[in-house]
C-alpha positions as CSV (number, residue, x, y, z in Angstrom):
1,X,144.6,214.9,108.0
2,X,142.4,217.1,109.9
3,X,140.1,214.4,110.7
4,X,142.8,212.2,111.9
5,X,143.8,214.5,114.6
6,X,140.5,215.0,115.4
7,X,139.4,211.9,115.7
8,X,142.6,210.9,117.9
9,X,141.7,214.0,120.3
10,X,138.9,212.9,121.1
11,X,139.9,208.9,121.9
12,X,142.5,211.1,124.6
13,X,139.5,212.9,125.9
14,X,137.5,209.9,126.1
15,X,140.5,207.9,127.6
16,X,141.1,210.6,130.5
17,X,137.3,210.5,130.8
18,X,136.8,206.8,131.9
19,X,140.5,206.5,133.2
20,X,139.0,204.4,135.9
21,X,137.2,202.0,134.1
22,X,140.5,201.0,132.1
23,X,142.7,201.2,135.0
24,X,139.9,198.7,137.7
25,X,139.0,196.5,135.0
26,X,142.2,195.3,134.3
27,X,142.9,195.0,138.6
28,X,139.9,193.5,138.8
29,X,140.7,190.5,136.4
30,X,143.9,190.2,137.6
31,X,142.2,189.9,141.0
32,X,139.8,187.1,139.7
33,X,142.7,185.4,138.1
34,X,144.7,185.2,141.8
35,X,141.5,184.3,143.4
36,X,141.3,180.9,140.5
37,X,144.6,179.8,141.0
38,X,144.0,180.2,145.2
39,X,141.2,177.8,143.7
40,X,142.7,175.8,141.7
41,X,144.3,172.5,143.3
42,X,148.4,172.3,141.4
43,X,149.2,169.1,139.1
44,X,152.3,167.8,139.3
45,X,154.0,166.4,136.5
46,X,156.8,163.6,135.9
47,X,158.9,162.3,133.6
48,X,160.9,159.5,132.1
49,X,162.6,158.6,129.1
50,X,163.5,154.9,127.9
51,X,166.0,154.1,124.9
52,X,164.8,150.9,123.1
53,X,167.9,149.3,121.5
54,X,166.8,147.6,118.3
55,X,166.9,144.1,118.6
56,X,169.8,142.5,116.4
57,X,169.3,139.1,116.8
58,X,167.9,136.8,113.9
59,X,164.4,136.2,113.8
60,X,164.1,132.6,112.1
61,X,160.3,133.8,111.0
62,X,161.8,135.9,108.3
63,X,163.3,132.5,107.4
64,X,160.8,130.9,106.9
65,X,158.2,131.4,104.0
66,X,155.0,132.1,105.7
67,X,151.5,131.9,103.9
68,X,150.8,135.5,104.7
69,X,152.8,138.7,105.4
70,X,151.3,140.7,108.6
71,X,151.9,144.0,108.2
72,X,155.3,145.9,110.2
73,X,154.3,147.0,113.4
74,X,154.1,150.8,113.8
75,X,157.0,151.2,116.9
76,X,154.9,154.5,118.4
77,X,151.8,152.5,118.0
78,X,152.9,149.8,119.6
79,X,153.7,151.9,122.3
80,X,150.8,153.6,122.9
81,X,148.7,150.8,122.8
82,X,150.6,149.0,126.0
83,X,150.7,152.6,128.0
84,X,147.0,153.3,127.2
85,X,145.9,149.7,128.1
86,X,143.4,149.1,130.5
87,X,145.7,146.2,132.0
88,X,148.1,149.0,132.9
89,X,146.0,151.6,133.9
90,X,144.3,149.1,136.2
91,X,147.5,148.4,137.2
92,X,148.1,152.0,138.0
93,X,145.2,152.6,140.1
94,X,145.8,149.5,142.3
95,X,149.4,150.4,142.8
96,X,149.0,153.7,143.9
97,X,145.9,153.0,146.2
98,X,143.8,155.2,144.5
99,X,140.5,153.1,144.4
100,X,139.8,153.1,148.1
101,X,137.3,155.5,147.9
102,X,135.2,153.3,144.5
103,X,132.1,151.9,145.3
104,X,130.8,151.1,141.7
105,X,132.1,150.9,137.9
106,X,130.9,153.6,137.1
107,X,133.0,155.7,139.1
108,X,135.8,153.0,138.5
109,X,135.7,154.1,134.8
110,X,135.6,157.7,135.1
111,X,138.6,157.3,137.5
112,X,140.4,155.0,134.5
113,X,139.3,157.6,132.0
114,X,140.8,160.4,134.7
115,X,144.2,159.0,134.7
116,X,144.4,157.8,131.0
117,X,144.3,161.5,130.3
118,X,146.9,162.5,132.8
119,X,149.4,160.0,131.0
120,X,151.0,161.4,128.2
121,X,154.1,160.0,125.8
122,X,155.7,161.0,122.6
123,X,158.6,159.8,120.4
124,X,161.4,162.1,120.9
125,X,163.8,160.2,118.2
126,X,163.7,157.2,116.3
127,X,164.6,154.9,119.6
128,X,163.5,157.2,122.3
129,X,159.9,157.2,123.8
130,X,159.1,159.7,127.0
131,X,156.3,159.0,129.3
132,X,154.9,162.3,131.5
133,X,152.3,161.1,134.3
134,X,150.6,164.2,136.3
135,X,149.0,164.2,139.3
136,X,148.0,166.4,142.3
137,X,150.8,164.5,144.3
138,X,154.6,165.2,143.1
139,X,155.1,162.0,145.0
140,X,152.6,160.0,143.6
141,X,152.6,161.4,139.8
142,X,156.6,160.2,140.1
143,X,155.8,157.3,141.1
144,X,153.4,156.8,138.6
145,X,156.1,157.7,136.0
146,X,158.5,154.7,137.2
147,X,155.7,152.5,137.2
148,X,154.2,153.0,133.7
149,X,158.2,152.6,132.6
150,X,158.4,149.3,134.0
151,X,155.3,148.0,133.3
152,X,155.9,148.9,129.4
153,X,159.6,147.2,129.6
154,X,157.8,144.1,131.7
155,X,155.6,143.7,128.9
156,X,157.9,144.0,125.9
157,X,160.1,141.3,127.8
158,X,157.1,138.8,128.5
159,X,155.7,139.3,125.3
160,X,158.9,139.3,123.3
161,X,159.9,135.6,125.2
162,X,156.6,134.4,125.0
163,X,156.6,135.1,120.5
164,X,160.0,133.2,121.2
165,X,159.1,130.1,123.4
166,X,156.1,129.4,121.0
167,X,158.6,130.0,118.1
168,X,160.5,127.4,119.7
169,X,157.6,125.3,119.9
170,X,156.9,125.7,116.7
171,X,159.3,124.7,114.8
172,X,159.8,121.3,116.9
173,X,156.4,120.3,116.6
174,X,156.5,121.0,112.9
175,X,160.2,119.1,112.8
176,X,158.8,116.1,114.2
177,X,156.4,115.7,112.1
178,X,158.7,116.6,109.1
179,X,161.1,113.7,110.5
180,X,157.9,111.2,110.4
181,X,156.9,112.5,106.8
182,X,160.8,112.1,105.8
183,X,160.9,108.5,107.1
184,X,157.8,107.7,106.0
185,X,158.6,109.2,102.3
186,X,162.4,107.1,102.5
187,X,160.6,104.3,103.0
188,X,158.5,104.5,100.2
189,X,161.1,105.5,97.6
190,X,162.8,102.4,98.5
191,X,160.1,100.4,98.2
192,X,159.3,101.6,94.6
193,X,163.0,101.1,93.7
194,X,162.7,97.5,94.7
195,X,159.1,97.1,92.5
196,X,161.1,98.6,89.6
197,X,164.0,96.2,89.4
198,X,161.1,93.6,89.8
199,X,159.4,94.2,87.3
200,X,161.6,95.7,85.2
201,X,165.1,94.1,85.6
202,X,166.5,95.3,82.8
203,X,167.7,99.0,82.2
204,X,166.0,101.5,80.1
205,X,169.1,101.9,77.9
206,X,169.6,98.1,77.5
207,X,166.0,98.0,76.6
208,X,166.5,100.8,73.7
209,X,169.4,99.0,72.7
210,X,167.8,95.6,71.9
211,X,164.4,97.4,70.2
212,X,167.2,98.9,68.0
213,X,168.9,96.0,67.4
214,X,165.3,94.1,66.5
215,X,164.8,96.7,64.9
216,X,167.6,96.3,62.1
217,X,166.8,92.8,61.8
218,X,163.3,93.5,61.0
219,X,164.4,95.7,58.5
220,X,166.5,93.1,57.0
221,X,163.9,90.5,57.1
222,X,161.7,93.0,55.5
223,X,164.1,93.6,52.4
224,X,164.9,89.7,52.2
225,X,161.0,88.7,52.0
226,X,160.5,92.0,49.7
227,X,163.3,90.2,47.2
228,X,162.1,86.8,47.6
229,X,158.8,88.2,46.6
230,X,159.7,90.1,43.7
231,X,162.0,86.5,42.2
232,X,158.5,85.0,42.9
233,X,156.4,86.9,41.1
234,X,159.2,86.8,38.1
235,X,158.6,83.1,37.8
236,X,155.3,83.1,38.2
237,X,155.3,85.6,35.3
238,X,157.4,83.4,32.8
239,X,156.0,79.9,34.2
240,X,152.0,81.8,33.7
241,X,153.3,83.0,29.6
242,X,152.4,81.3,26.8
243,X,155.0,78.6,25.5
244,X,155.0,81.3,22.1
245,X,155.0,84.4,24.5
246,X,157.5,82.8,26.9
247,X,160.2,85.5,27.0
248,X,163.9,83.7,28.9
249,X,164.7,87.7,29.2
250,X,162.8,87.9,31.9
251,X,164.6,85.9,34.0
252,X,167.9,87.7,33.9
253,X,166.2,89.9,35.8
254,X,166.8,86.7,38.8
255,X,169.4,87.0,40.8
256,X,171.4,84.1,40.3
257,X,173.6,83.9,43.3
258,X,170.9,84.0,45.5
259,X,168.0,81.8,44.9
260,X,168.5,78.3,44.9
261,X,169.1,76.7,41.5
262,X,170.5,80.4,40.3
263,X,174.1,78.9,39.0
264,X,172.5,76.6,37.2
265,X,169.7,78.4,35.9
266,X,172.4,81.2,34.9
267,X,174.4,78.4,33.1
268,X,171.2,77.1,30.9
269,X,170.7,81.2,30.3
270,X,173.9,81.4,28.8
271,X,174.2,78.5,26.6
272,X,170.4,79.6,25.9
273,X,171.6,82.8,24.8
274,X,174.2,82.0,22.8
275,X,172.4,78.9,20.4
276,X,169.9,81.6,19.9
277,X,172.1,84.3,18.1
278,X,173.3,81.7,15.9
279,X,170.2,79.3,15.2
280,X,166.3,79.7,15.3
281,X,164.1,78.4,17.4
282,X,163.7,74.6,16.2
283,X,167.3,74.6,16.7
284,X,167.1,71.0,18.8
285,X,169.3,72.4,21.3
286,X,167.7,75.3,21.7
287,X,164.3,73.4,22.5
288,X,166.4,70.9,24.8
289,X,167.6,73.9,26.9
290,X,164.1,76.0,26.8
291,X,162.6,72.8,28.2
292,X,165.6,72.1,30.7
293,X,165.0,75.8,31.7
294,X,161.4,75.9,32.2
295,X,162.2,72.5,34.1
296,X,164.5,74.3,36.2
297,X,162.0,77.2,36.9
298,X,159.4,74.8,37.9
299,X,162.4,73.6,40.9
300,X,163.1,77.3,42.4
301,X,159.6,78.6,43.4
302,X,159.0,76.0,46.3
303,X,162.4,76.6,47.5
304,X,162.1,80.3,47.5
305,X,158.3,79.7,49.3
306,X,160.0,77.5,51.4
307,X,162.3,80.4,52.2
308,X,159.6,82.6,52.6
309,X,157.6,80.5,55.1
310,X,161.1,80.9,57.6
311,X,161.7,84.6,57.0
312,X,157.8,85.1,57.9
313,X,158.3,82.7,60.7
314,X,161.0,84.5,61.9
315,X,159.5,88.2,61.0
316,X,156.7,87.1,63.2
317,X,159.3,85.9,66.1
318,X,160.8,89.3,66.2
319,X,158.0,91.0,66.1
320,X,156.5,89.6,69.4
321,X,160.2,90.1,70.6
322,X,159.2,94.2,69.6
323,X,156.1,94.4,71.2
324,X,157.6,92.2,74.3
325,X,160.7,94.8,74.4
326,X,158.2,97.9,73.9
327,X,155.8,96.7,76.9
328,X,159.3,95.9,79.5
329,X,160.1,99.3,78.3
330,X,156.6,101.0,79.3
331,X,156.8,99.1,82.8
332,X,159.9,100.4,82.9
333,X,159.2,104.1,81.8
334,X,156.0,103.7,84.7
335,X,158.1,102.1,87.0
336,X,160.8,104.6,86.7
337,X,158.2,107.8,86.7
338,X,156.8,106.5,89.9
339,X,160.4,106.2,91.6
340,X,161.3,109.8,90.1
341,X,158.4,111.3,91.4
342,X,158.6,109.3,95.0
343,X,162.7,110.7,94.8
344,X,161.3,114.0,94.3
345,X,158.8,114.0,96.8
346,X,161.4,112.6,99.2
347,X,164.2,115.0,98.0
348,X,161.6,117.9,99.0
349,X,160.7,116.9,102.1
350,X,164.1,116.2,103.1
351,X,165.2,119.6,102.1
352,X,162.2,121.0,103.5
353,X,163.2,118.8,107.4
354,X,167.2,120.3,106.8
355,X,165.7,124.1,106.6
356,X,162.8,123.5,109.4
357,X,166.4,121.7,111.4
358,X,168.5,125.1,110.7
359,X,165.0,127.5,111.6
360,X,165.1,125.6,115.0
361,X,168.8,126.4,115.8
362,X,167.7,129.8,115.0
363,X,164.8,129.9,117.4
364,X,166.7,128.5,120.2
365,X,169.8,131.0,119.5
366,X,167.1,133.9,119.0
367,X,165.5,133.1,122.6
368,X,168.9,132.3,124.4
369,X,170.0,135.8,123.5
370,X,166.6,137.5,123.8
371,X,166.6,135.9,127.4
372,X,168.8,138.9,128.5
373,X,166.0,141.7,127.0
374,X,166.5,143.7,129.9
375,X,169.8,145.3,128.0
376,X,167.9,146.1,125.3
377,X,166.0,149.1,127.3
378,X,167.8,152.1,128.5
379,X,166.3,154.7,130.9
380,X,167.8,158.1,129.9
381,X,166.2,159.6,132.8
382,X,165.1,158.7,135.7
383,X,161.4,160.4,136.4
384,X,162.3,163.0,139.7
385,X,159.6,164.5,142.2
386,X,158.5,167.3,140.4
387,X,159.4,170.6,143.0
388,X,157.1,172.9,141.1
389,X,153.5,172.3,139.4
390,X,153.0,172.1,135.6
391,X,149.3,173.2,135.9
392,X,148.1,175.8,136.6
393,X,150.9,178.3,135.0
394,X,151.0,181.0,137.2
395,X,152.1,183.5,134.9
396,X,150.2,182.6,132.0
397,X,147.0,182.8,134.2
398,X,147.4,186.0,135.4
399,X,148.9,187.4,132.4
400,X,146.0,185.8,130.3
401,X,143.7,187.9,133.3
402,X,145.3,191.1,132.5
403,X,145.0,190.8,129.0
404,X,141.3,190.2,128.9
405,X,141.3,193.0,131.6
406,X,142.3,195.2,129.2
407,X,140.1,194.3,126.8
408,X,137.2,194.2,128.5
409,X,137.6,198.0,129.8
410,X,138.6,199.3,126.5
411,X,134.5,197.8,125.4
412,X,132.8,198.9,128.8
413,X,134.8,202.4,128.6
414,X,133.5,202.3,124.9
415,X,129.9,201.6,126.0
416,X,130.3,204.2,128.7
417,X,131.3,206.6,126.5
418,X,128.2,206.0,124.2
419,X,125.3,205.7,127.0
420,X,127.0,209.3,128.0
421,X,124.5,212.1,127.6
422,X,126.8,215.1,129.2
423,X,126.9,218.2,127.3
424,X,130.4,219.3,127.0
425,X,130.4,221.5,124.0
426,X,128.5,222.6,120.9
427,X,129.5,219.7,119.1
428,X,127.1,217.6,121.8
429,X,123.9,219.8,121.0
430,X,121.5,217.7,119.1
431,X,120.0,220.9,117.5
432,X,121.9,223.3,114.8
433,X,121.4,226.4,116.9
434,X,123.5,229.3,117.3
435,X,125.1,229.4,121.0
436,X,123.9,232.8,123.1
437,X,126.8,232.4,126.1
438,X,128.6,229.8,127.9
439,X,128.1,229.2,131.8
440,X,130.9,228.8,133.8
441,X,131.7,226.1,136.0
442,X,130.3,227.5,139.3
């Protein structure tokens, strides 16, 4: 605690000490800092701030299925890049005649690069952009202001109807050709309708309907020849027996009613049949009917080959009939494929012309109402002759100037203090040695 109060004593002393050093230091940077902004020419800065309404009309591009997707344009971006342009700041120096005194491109780019840096704009809100424009003239640097805001709004109108015109163009150039594609593909689906009723007059389903009806009579043919067969081979069993093997069993297994010679064959069975249960076989009558029936054997098998020749003749008939119905009905399948896929192809492009028809009325309607852009930029405020300069800031400077005034007389008081070699009381005597007497101050 001691220490503390000591120390502190002694930054008073030392204070009262070089009292003139911390009280001129701080005047004489205050001084300098007057003296630099006598120096220093005043900037004067303007203002302006636009409202962009957002545009509300249709844009027949988002429509439309493009091959690619470009990314969404960055509003503040967007902005910036038209301000910062060299267009406009070449605009800027023409307009306010400050290239009179440019004699090469070098200087012509250090002036661009001069007045690129005196523009300066930020988004306020979503929809509001401010442009600030300084310059040593409060004339000129408002000017400038109302300049830069017009240019911008110029711009975004131009470039805005210019997308929309070739929009416009677009979409009739690609119409026309989609009319000429459309005809062309009409044209062709008509002609492939008439080469399918050419070649194939006949329908599909009335095709299907006579295979299936050949069909069943092939598969009657197929059982008739099957039973003519099987009474065939019968006979040629019991005709091919032995006269003592013969076995008249057999033929009941013939159906009487329908191969010729049955009813009479099933007669001589019967009587056959009924002799034999009561006499034996050298019965007279019994050998007068076995010979009668192998007679009447001998009489059916030429008659049921007979019958066989016409049910080939005609299994053979309908079955080029088949193959002649199955080929009308592949010309037909083809034929109909090929008018499908030309309906299809027509059906799409047709589709495609009625959307590409609706995407131009869009256009047009997008760049009728876009023709009044103008309303769709707002200035909030109008940029004003600035009455006082933004640069240099008076107070600032000379409060920075007393600030670093202080500071620098609180170090060379410091430094004072330690490049002191005054002896002022015991505690200054570099040797530990007792004090005899004090001397006055004369």
């Amino acid at each position: 605690m001691y220490q503390s109060k000591q120390v502190t004593q002694e930054i008073r002393k030392a204070a009262r000490r070089r009292r003139a050093l911390l009280f001129f230091t701080p005047v004489f940077f205050v001084f300098l800092s007057a003296v630099a902004l006598y120096l220093i020419e005043p900037k004067y800065t303007s203002s302006t701030s636009l409202l962009i309404q957002k545009d509300q009309a249709l844009n027949p591009l988002v429509m439309f299925e493009m091959a690619s997707v470009e990314p969404e344009e960055n509003p503040i971006q967007a902005f910036d890049d038209i301000i910062y342009s060299r267009s406009v700041i070449d605009m800027l120096v023409d307009s306010l005649y400050m290239d009179s005194v440019i004699t090469s491109n070098a200087e012509r780019q250090i002036l661009v690069e001069r007045i690129r840096n005196s523009i300066e704009t930020e988004s306020e809100v979503s929809d509001t952009y401010k442009i600030e424009y300084t310059d040593k003239d409060p004339e000129r640097a408002r000017y400038g202001a109302e300049l830069l805001s017009r240019y911008f709004m110029q711009n975004r109108i131009e470039t805005a109807n210019r997308r929309n015109d070739e929009t416009v163009e677009f979409f009739t150039n690609r119409l026309n050709e989609l009319e000429g594609i459309v005809e062309e593909q009409r044209n062709e689906a008509s002609r492939r309708r008439s080469d399918r009723m050419r070649e194939s007059p006949m329908e599909v389903e009335a095709l299907q309907s006579r295979l299936q009806r050949i069909d069943s009579e092939f598969e009657t043919l197929e059982r008739q020849i099957y039973r003519e067969e099987q009474n065939l081979e019968i006979l040629e069993n019991f005709r091919n027996s032995d006269d003592e093997n013969r076995d008249v069993q057999i033929l009941y297994r013939l159906p009487s009613e329908d191969i010729p010679y049955g009813n009479e064959l099933n007669e001589l069975l019967s009587e056959y049949d009924d002799l034999k249960q009561q006499y034996t076989d050298s019965y007279p009558r019994l050998q007068t009917l076995s010979r009668r029936i192998i007679q009447t054997t001998d009489r059916i098998p030429p008659a049921i080959e007979s019958t066989l020749s016409r049910l080939n003749a005609q299994r053979e008939e309908l079955s080029e009939q088949r193959a002649e119905v199955i080929e009308d009905m592949e010309r037909s399948f083809i034929a109909n494929q090929r008018e499908t896929s030309q309906q299809s192809d027509f059906s799409i492009y047709e589709e495609l012309y009625n959307e590409m028809r609706v995407n131009l009325e869009q256009a047009r309607m997008t760049r009728d109402i876009r023709s009044r852009a103008s309303e769709q930029f707002s200035i909030l405020s109008e940029p004003q002759i600035p009455e006082e300069p933004s640069t240099p800031n008076y107070r600032l400077v000379l409060a920075a100037g007393l600030f670093l005034g202080l500071i620098f007389g609180v170090i060379i008081s410091a430094i004072a203090e330690i490049m002191d070699t005054t002896v002022r009381d015991v505690t200054d005597l570099e040797f530990n040695k007792p004090v005899i007497a004090y001397l006055t101050n004369g």
